[in-house]
C-alpha positions in Angstrom: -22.9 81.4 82.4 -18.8 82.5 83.1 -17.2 85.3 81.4 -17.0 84.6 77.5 -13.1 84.2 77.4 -13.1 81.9 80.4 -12.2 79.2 78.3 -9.4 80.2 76.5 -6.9 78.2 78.3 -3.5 79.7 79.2 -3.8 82.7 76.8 -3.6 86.3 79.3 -2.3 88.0 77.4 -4.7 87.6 74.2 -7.7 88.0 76.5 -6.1 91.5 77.7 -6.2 92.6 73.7 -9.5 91.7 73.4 -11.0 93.2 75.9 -9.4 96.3 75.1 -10.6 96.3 71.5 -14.1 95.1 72.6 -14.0 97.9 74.9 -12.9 100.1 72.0 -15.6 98.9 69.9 -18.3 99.7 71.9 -17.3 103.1 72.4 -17.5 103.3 68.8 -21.3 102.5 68.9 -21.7 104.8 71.6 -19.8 107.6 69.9 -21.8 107.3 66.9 -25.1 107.5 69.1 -23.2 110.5 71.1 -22.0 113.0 67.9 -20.7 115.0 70.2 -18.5 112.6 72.2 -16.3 112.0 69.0 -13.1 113.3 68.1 -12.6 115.4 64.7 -12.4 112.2 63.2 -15.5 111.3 64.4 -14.6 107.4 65.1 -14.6 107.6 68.6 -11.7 105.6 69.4 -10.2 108.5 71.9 -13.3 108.2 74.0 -12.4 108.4 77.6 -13.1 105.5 80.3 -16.9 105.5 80.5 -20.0 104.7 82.7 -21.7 101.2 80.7 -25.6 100.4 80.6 -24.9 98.4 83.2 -23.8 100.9 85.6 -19.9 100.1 86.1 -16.8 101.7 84.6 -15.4 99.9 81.8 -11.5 100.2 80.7 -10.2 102.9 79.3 -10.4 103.2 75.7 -8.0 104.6 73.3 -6.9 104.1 70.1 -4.3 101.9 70.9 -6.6 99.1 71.9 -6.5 98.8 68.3 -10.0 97.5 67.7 -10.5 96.9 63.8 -12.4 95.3 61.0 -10.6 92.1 60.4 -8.8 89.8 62.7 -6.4 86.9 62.1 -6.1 84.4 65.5 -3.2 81.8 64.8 -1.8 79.1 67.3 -1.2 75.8 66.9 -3.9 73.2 67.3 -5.7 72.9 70.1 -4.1 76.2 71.4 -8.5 78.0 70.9 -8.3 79.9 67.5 -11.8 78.9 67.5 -12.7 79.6 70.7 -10.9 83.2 71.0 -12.5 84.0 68.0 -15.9 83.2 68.9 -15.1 85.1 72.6 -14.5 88.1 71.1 -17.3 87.6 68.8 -19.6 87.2 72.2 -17.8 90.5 73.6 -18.0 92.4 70.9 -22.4 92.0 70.9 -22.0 92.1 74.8 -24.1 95.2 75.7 -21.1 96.1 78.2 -18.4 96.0 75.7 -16.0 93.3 77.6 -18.0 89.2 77.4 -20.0 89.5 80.6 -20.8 86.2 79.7 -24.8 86.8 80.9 -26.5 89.3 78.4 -28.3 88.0 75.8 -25.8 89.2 73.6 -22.9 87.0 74.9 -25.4 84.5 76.0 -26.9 83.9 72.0 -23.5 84.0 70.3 -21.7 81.4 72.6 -24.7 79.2 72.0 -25.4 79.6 68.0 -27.6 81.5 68.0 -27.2 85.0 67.2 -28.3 86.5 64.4 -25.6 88.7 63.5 -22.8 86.2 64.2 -21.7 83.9 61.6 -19.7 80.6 62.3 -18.6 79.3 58.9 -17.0 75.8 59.6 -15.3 73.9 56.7 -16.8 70.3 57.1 -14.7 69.3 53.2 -11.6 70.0 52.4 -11.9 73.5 51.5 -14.0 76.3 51.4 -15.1 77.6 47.9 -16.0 80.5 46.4 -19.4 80.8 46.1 -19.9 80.1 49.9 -17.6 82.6 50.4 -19.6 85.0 48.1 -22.5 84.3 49.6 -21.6 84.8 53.2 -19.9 88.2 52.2 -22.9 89.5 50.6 -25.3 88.4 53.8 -22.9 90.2 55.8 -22.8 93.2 54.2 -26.4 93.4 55.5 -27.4 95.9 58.4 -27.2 94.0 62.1 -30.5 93.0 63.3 -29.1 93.9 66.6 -27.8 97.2 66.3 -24.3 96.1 67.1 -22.0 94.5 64.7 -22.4 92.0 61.8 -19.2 89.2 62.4 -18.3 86.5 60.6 -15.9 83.8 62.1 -14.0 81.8 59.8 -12.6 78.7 61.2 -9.5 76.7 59.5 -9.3 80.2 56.7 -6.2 78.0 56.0 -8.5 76.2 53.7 -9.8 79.2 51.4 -9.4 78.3 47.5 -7.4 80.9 45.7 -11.0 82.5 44.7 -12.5 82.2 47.7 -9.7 84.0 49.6 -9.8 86.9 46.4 -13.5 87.3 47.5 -12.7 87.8 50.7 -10.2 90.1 49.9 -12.3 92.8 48.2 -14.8 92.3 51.3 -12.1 93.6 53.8 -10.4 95.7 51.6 -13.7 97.4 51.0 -15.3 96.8 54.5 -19.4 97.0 55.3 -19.4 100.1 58.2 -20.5 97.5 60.7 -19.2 94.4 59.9 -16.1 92.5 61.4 -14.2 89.6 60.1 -12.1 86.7 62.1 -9.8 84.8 60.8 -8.3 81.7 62.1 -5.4 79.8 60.5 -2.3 77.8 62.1 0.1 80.5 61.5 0.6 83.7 59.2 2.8 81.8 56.6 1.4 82.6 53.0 0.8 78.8 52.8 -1.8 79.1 55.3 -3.0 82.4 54.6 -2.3 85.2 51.8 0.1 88.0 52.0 -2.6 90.7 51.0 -5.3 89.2 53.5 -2.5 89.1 55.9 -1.1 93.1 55.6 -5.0 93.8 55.8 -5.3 92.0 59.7 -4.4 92.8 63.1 -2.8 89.3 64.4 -3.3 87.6 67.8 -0.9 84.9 68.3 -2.1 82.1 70.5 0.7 79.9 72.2 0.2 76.0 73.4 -1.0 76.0 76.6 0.6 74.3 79.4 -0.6 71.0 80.7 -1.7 72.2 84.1 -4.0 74.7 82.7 -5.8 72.2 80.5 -5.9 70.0 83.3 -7.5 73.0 86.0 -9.7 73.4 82.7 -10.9 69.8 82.7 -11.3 69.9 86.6 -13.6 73.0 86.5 -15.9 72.5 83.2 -15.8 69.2 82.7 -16.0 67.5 86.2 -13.0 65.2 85.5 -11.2 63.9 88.6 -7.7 65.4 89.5 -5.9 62.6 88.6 -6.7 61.7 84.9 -7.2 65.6 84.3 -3.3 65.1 85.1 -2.6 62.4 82.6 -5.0 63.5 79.7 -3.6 66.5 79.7 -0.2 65.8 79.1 -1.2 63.0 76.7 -3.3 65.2 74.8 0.5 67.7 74.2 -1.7 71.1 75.2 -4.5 70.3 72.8 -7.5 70.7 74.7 -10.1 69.3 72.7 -7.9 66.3 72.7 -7.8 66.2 76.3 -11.5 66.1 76.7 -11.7 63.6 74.5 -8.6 61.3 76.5 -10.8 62.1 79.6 -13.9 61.7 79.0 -14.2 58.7 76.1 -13.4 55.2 76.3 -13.0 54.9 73.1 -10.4 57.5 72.1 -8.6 55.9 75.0 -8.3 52.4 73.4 -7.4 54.2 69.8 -4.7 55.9 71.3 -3.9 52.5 73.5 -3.4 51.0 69.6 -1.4 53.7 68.1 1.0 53.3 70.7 1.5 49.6 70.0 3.1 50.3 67.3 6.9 50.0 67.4 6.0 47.0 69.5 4.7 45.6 65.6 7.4 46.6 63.4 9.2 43.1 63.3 9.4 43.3 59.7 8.4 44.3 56.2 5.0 42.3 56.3 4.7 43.6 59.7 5.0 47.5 58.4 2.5 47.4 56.1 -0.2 45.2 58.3 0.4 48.3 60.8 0.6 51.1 58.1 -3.2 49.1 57.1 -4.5 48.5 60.5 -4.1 52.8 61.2 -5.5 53.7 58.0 -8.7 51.2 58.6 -9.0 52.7 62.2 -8.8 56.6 60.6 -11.3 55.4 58.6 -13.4 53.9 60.9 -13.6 56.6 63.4 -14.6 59.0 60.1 -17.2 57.0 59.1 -18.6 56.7 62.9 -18.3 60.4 63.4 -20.7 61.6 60.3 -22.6 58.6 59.8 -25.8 60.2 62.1 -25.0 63.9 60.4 -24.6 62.5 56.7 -28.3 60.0 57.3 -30.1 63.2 59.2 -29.4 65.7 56.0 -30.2 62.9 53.6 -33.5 62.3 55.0 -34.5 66.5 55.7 -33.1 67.0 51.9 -35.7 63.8 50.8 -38.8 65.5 53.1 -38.0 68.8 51.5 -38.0 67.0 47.7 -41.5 65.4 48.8 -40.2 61.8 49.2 -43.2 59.6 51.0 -45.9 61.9 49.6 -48.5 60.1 47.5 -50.0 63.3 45.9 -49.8 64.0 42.2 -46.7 64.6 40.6 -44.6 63.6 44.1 -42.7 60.8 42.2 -41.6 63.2 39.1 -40.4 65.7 41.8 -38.4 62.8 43.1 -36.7 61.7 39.9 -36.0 65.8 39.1 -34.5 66.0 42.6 -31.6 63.7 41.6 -29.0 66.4 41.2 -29.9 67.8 44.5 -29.0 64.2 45.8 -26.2 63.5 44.3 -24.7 67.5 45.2 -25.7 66.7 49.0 -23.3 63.0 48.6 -20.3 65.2 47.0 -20.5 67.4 50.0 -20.6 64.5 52.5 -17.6 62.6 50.9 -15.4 65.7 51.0 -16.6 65.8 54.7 -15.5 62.2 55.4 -12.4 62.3 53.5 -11.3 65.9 55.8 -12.3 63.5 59.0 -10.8 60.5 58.0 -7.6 63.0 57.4 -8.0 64.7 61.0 -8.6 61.1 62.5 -5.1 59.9 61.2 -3.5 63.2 62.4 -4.1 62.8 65.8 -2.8 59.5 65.7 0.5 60.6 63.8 0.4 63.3 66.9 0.4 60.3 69.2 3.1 58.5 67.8 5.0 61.7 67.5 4.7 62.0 71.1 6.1 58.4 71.8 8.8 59.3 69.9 9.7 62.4 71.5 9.6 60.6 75.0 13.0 58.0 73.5 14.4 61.0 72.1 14.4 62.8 75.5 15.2 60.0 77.2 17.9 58.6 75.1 19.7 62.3 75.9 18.5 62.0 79.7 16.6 65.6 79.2 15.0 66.8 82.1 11.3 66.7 81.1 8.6 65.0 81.7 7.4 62.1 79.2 4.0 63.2 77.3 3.0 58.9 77.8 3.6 58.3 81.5 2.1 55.3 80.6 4.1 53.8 77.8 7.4 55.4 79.5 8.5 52.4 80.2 8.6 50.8 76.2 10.0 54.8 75.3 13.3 53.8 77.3 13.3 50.7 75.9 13.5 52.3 72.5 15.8 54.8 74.0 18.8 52.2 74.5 18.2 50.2 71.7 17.7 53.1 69.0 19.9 55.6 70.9 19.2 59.7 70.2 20.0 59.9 66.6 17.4 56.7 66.2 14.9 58.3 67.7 15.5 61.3 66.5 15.0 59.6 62.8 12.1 58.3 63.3 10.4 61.2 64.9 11.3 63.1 61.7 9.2 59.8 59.9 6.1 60.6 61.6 6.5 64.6 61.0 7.3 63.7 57.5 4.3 61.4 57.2 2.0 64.6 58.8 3.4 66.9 56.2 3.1 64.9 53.0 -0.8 64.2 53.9 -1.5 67.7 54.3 0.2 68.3 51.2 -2.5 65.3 49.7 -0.3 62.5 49.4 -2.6 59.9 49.4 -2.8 58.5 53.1 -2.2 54.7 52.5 0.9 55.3 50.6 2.1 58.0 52.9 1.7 56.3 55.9 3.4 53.0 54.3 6.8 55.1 53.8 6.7 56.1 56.9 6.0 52.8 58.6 8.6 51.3 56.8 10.9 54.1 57.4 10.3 53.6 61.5 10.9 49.6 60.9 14.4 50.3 59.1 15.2 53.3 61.2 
């Protein structure tokens, strides 16, 4: 298994900061088994470069590595949040302090699997309040490990106003070994609040440049040279994206479709078929994407509700375990609805990009085109649109991204802007 933060494309100078405070955290636990290694504060921090379990020096730790209890990791998307967040989690239950990447401690968090780590991955639209409540109160608990309890909250841009006050008292008021990490988009009080926020140290994630998603794809992934290349600039530094360009046939021929677009817009009629034809391939992609996870829960929730047993009472425990049902169908709807939603933003991100390419091209910028392939139909739309065309209907599909994450109905937003690119 690599180093833990070998993944993190592009990102150096994160990495560096982590390592430090992982470094700096485990000389907290070693400090605390030491008493007399601590400073008069007794937190260790100002403990000098020491020998590890393992036998080799580790960095020097002081208290600028600035290791803490809670930990906000923003960038935009496909930049790692997730996966920087989840490093660090693997470093900071590494028993050498830095994501060796081959103790069991590294080796059970980057697989699922540790007991003290916990991923909490929105799968609705939002994250509520009792599962917040819940998850603070288990983490409050003693690790099993002797290390650190950590929670990782992905997409914390999605905390209800209660569930992000019950977070709050958690880190205002933090368990002695017990870390929180935080990722959101950006630091804006839209995405996450201003008390959470003062109460954080940030790490800033940037996009990462196309050739070091493509080395990325080349090295983990096995993907030839060559479409490493193309996926990488298709996917606009998003790396999940890329994988997906790379390695599946069929996000290939969705993205093929989005792309057709301006070719469609002859018309009003025209507009809306297109604005109809994205939505019902959104949707489709959705459904095709939960449709095993959505039948295996129903059928483990029916096993546990004794559905097939033939022993006495089974069928009343059945008809009682209605609720239960109908609870577990809420849950997956939300689910759809936030894939059908993520679905339709990568094609928005797509079109975006086509855009982009007659805008550059119309001003004869130096830079490369994110579609090398559809470069050609971009300078088409260059001369006949000229820069301020393009530049309108780039602002359409940016428009169109922001009014869905605001929950404007999709259909209707993606109408507008259809017939906004149409009329241009």
């Amino acid at each position: 298994m690599p180093d833990v933060f070998a993944d993190l494309v592009g990102q150096d100078e994160a990495v560096d900061t982590l390592r430090r405070a992982a470094a700096a955290a485990s000389a907290v636990l070693r400090a605390a088994a030491v008493p007399s290694t601590t400073d008069a504060a007794g937190d260790g921090f100002d403990a000098l470069a020491e020998e590890s379990d393992g036998g080799q020096p580790t960095a020097a730790v002081d208290a600028g590595a600035g290791m803490t209890h809670a930990w906000i990791f923003t960038g935009p998307p496909g930049s790692g949040r997730s996966v920087a967040a989840r490093a660090f989690a693997a470093a900071l239950q590494c028993a050498y302090g830095t994501g060796c990447g081959e103790c069991p401690g590294c080796h059970t968090t980057m697989t699922g699997t540790h007991a003290d780590v916990r991923m909490v991955v929105p799968e609705g639209l939002s994250i509520g309040v009792n599962e917040m409540r819940a998850l603070v109160l288990r983490a409050a608990s003693t690790p099993s490990g002797g290390r650190w309890q950590v929670v990782v909250i992905e997409d914390a841009d999605r905390l209800t106003e209660a569930a992000g006050n019950a977070l709050l008292k958690a880190i205002e008021e933090p368990p002695p070994r017990t870390v929180f990490l935080l990722c959101a988009p950006s630091t804006h009080p839209d995405d996450i609040s201003v008390t959470i926020r003062s109460r954080c140290r940030v790490v800033p994630l940037g996009q990462p440049a196309p050739e070091a998603v493509a080395e990325v794809l080349v090295r983990r992934d096995g993907v030839a040279p060559d479409v490493a290349r193309w996926a990488a600039a298709a996917a606009q530094g998003h790396v999940g994206r890329a994988r997906r360009l790379a390695r599946d046939p069929e996000a290939r021929k969705r993205r093929e479709a989005v792309l057709a677009v301006p070719r469609r817009l002859t018309g009003v009629g025209a507009a809306f078929d297109a604005a109809s034809a994205l939505i019902e391939a959104a949707e489709a992609e959705a459904e095709a994407s939960v449709a095993e996870a959505d039948a295996a829960e129903r059928a483990a929730l029916e096993t546990a509700l004794g559905a097939g047993g033939t022993g006495r009472g089974a069928a009343g425990a059945m008809r009682g375990a209605a609720g239960q049902l109908k609870d577990l169908e809420k849950r997956q709807r939300s689910r759809a609805t936030r894939a059908q939603r993520d679905a339709l933003d990568r094609a928005l991100v797509d079109l975006a990009g086509f855009y982009r390419d007659a805008l550059t091209m119309a001003l004869r910028a130096p830079v490369a085109p994110v579609h090398t392939d559809t470069a050609a139909l971009a300078g088409a739309g260059a001369q006949k649109w000229d820069a301020e065309g393009a530049l309108r209907r780039l602002e359409a599909v940016l428009e169109c991204r922001a009014a869905i994450e605001a929950n404007v109905k999709p259909r209707i937003a993606v109408e507008a802007m259809m017939l906004s690119l149409w009329k241009g």
